[in-house]
C-alpha positions in Angstrom: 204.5 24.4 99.4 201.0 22.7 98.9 198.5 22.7 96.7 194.8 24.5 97.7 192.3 22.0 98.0 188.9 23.0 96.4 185.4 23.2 98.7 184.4 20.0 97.1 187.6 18.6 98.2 187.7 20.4 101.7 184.3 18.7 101.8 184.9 15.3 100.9 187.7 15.2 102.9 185.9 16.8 105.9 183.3 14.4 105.9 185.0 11.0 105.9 187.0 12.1 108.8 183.9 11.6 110.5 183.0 8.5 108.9 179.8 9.8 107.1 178.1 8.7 103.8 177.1 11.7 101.7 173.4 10.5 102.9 174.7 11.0 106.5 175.6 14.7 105.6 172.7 15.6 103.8 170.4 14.3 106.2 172.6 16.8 109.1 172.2 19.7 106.6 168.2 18.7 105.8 169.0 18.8 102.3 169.1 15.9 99.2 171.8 13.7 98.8 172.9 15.2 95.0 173.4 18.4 96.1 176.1 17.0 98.2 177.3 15.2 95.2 177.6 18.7 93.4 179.1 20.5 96.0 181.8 17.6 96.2 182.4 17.8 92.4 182.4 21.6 92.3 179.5 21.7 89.8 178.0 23.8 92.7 178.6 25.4 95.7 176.5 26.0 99.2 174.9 29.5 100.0 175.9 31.5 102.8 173.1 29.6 105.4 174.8 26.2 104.6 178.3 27.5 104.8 177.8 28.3 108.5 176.0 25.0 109.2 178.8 22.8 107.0 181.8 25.0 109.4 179.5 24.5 112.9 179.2 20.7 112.0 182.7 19.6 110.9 184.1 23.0 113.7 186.2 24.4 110.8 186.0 28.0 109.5 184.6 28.7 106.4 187.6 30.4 105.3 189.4 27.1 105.0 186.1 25.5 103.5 186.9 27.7 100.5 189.0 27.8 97.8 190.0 31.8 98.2 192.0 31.7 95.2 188.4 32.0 93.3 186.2 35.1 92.7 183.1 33.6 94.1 184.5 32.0 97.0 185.5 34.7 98.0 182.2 36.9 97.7 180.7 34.0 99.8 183.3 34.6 102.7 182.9 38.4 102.6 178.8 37.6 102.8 179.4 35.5 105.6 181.5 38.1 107.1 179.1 41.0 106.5 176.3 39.0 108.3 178.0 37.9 111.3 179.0 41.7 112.0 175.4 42.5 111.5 174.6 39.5 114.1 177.2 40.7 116.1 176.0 44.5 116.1 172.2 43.2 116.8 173.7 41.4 119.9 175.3 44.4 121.4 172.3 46.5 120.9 170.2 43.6 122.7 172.7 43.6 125.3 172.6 47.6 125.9 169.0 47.2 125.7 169.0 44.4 128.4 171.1 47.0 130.4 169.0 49.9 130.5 166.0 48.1 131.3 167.8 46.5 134.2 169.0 50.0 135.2 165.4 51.3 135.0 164.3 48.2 137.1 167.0 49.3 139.5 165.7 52.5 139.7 162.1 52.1 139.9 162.3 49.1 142.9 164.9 52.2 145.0 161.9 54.5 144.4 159.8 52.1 145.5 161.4 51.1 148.9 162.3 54.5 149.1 158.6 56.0 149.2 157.4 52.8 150.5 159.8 53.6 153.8 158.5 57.3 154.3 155.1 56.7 153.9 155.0 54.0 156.3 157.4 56.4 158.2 154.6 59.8 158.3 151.8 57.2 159.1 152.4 57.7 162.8 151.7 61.1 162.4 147.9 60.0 161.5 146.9 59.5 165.5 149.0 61.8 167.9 147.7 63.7 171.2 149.6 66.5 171.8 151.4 69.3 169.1 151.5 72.1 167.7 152.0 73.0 163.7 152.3 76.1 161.7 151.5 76.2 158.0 152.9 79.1 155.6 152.4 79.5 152.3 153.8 82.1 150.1 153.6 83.3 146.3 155.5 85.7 144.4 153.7 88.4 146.0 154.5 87.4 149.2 152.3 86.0 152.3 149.1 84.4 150.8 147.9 81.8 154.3 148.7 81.3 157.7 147.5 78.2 159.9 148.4 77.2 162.9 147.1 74.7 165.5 147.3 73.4 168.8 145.9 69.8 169.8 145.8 68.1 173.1 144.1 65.2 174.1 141.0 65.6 171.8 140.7 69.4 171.9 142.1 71.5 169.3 142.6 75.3 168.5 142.9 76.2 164.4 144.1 79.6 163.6 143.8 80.7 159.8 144.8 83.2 158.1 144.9 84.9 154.5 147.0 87.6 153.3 147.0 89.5 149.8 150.3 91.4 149.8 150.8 91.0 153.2 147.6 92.6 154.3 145.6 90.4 156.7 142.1 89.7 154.9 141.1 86.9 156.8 141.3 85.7 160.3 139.6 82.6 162.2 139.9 81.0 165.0 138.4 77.4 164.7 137.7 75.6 168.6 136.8 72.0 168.6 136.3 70.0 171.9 135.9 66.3 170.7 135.6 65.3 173.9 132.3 67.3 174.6 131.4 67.3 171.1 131.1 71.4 170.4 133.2 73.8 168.9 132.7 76.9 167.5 134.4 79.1 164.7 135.2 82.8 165.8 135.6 85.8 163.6 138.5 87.8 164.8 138.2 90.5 161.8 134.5 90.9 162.4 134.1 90.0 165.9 131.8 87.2 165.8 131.4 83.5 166.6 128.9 80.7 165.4 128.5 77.7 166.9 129.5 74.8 164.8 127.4 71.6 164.2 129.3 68.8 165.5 128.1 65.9 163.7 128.4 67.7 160.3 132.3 68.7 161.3 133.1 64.9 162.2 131.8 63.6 158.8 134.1 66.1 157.0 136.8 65.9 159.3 137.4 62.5 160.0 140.0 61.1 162.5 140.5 65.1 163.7 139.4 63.7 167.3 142.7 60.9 167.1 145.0 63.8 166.0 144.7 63.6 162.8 144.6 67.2 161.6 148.7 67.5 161.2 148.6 64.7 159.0 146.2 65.9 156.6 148.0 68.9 156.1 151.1 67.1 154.5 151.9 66.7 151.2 149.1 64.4 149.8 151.9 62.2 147.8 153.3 61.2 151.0 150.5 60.0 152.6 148.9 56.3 152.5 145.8 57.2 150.7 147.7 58.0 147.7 150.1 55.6 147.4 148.6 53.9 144.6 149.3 57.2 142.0 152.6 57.9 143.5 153.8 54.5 142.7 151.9 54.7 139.3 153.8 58.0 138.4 157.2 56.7 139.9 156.9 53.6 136.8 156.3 56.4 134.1 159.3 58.2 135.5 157.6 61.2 137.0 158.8 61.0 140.3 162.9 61.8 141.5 163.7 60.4 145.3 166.8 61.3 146.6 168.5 62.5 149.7 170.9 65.6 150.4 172.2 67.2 153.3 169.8 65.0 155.7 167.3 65.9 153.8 165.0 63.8 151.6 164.0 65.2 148.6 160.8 63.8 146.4 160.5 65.1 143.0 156.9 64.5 141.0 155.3 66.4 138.4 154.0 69.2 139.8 155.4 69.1 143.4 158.9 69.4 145.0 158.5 68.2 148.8 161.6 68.1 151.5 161.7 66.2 154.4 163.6 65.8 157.7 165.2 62.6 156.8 165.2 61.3 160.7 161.7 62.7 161.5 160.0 62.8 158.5 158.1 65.6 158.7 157.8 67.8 155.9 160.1 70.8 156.2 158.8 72.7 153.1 157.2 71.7 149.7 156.7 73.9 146.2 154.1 73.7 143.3 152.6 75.4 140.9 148.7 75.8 141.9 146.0 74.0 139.7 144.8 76.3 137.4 147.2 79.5 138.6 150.5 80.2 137.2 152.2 81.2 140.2 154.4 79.2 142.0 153.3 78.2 145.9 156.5 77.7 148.3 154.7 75.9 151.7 157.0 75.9 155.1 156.4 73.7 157.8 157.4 74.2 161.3 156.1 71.1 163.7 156.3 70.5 167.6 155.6 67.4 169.5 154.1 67.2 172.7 155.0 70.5 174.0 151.3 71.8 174.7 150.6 72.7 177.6 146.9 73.9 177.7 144.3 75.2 175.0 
């Protein structure tokens, strides 16, 4: 058996281990010399703040600063208690915080280098010589447009199509020699054909004489002009990259696009049309360097 030392005890005691003056502890806490005096003489005791910095300085805990056999002391510990939980809960939340933005930074960099990877992958699709695509797109009605076109070393053959519930409406055949600079657009309903100014087409259709029709007709947040937005939507979370059954799948806001993940090509894509409520499901089917003649 022994007898419980009071704080001012524990204090004195405490502090000429170390070999300090009461001016030597003060001057550690930042505080005056007589409240040391009071605290050593029990007139007075620390508040919690100085408790902590009085156990971190002498690396005791303040449970055997304290005389617990007294009321007050004891209100003091369980202050001391309450607030290191509270710093203890604001640390975990700091630290799951911490976590999830890490996991979002993990995230957004994968979607990055993902996209980053197919776009520069479906630029080589800008300047081809020879292929042959064909274009569908349905709504819930069925058949709405039809293109298909043929290009081979600077000529190209464009055949459109529209549909309204799977009745032909439209039907032209488009016939550009870039080579000779001509072309002309051809009726196939009516029968007719106009010649097409050249230098007008080229403005509006630029790079078409390199191959660059198929290109244009891909999904426009896959190709490099837009790169900028994708990326800007991929930080707000609007865009989903992720690959299935060799396929790669990009998610945005309005768009849902599938790609051959060793080509690259787009295989099919659907969206809801700006300004229409119905839903537009587009199929691709794309051939390389298997035309012949136009």
């Amino acid at each position: 058996m022994y007898n419980k030392m009071s704080f001012g005890e524990n204090l004195i005691n405490l502090r000429r281990q170390k070999g300090w003056s009461q001016d030597d502890l003060a001057n550690n806490l930042n505080i005056s010399r007589q409240a040391i005096s009071k605290w050593e003489t029990d007139i007075s005791k620390p508040d919690v703040d100085n408790l902590e910095r009085i156990s971190k300085i002498f690396s005791v805990t303040i449970d055997n600063l304290l005389d617990n056999d007294l009321p007050n002391d004891k209100a003091v510990a369980l202050d001391v208690k309450k607030k290191e939980k509270k710093e203890k809960t604001i640390t975990i939340v700091k630290l799951m915080i911490i976590a999830v933005i890490i996991l979002y930074a993990i995230s957004v960099i994968y979607k990055f280098a993902s996209l980053l990877v197919i776009v520069n992958g479906v630029q080589k699709y800008a300047n081809l010589n020879n292929y042959h695509y064909v274009i569908t797109t349905y709504d819930e009605n069925g058949l709405v447009e039809k293109e298909e076109c043929w290009f081979k070393d600077g000529v190209s053959k464009t055949v459109n199509e529209k549909f309204q519930k799977n009745e032909i409406l439209e039907n032209f055949c488009t016939f550009i020699d870039f080579n000779k600079r001509e072309g002309y657009v051809e009726d196939n309903l009516m029968n007719t054909k106009v010649d097409i100014n050249f230098e007008s087409y080229i403005i509006t259709h630029n790079g078409y004489e390199n191959g660059k029709q198929l290109y244009s007709k891909f999904p426009i947040e896959i190709r490099a002009g837009n790169i900028k937005n994708t990326l800007l939507e991929i930080v707000f979370d609007e865009v989903n990259i992720d690959m299935t059954e060799n396929i790669f799948n990009i998610k945005t806001k309005d768009n849902n696009i599938f790609l051959d993940d060793k080509t690259l090509i787009p295989v099919s894509s659907f969206s809801v049309k700006e300004g229409k409520p119905q839903i537009l499901n587009i199929f691709y089917f794309v051939e390389l360097n298997t035309v012949q003649s136009i």
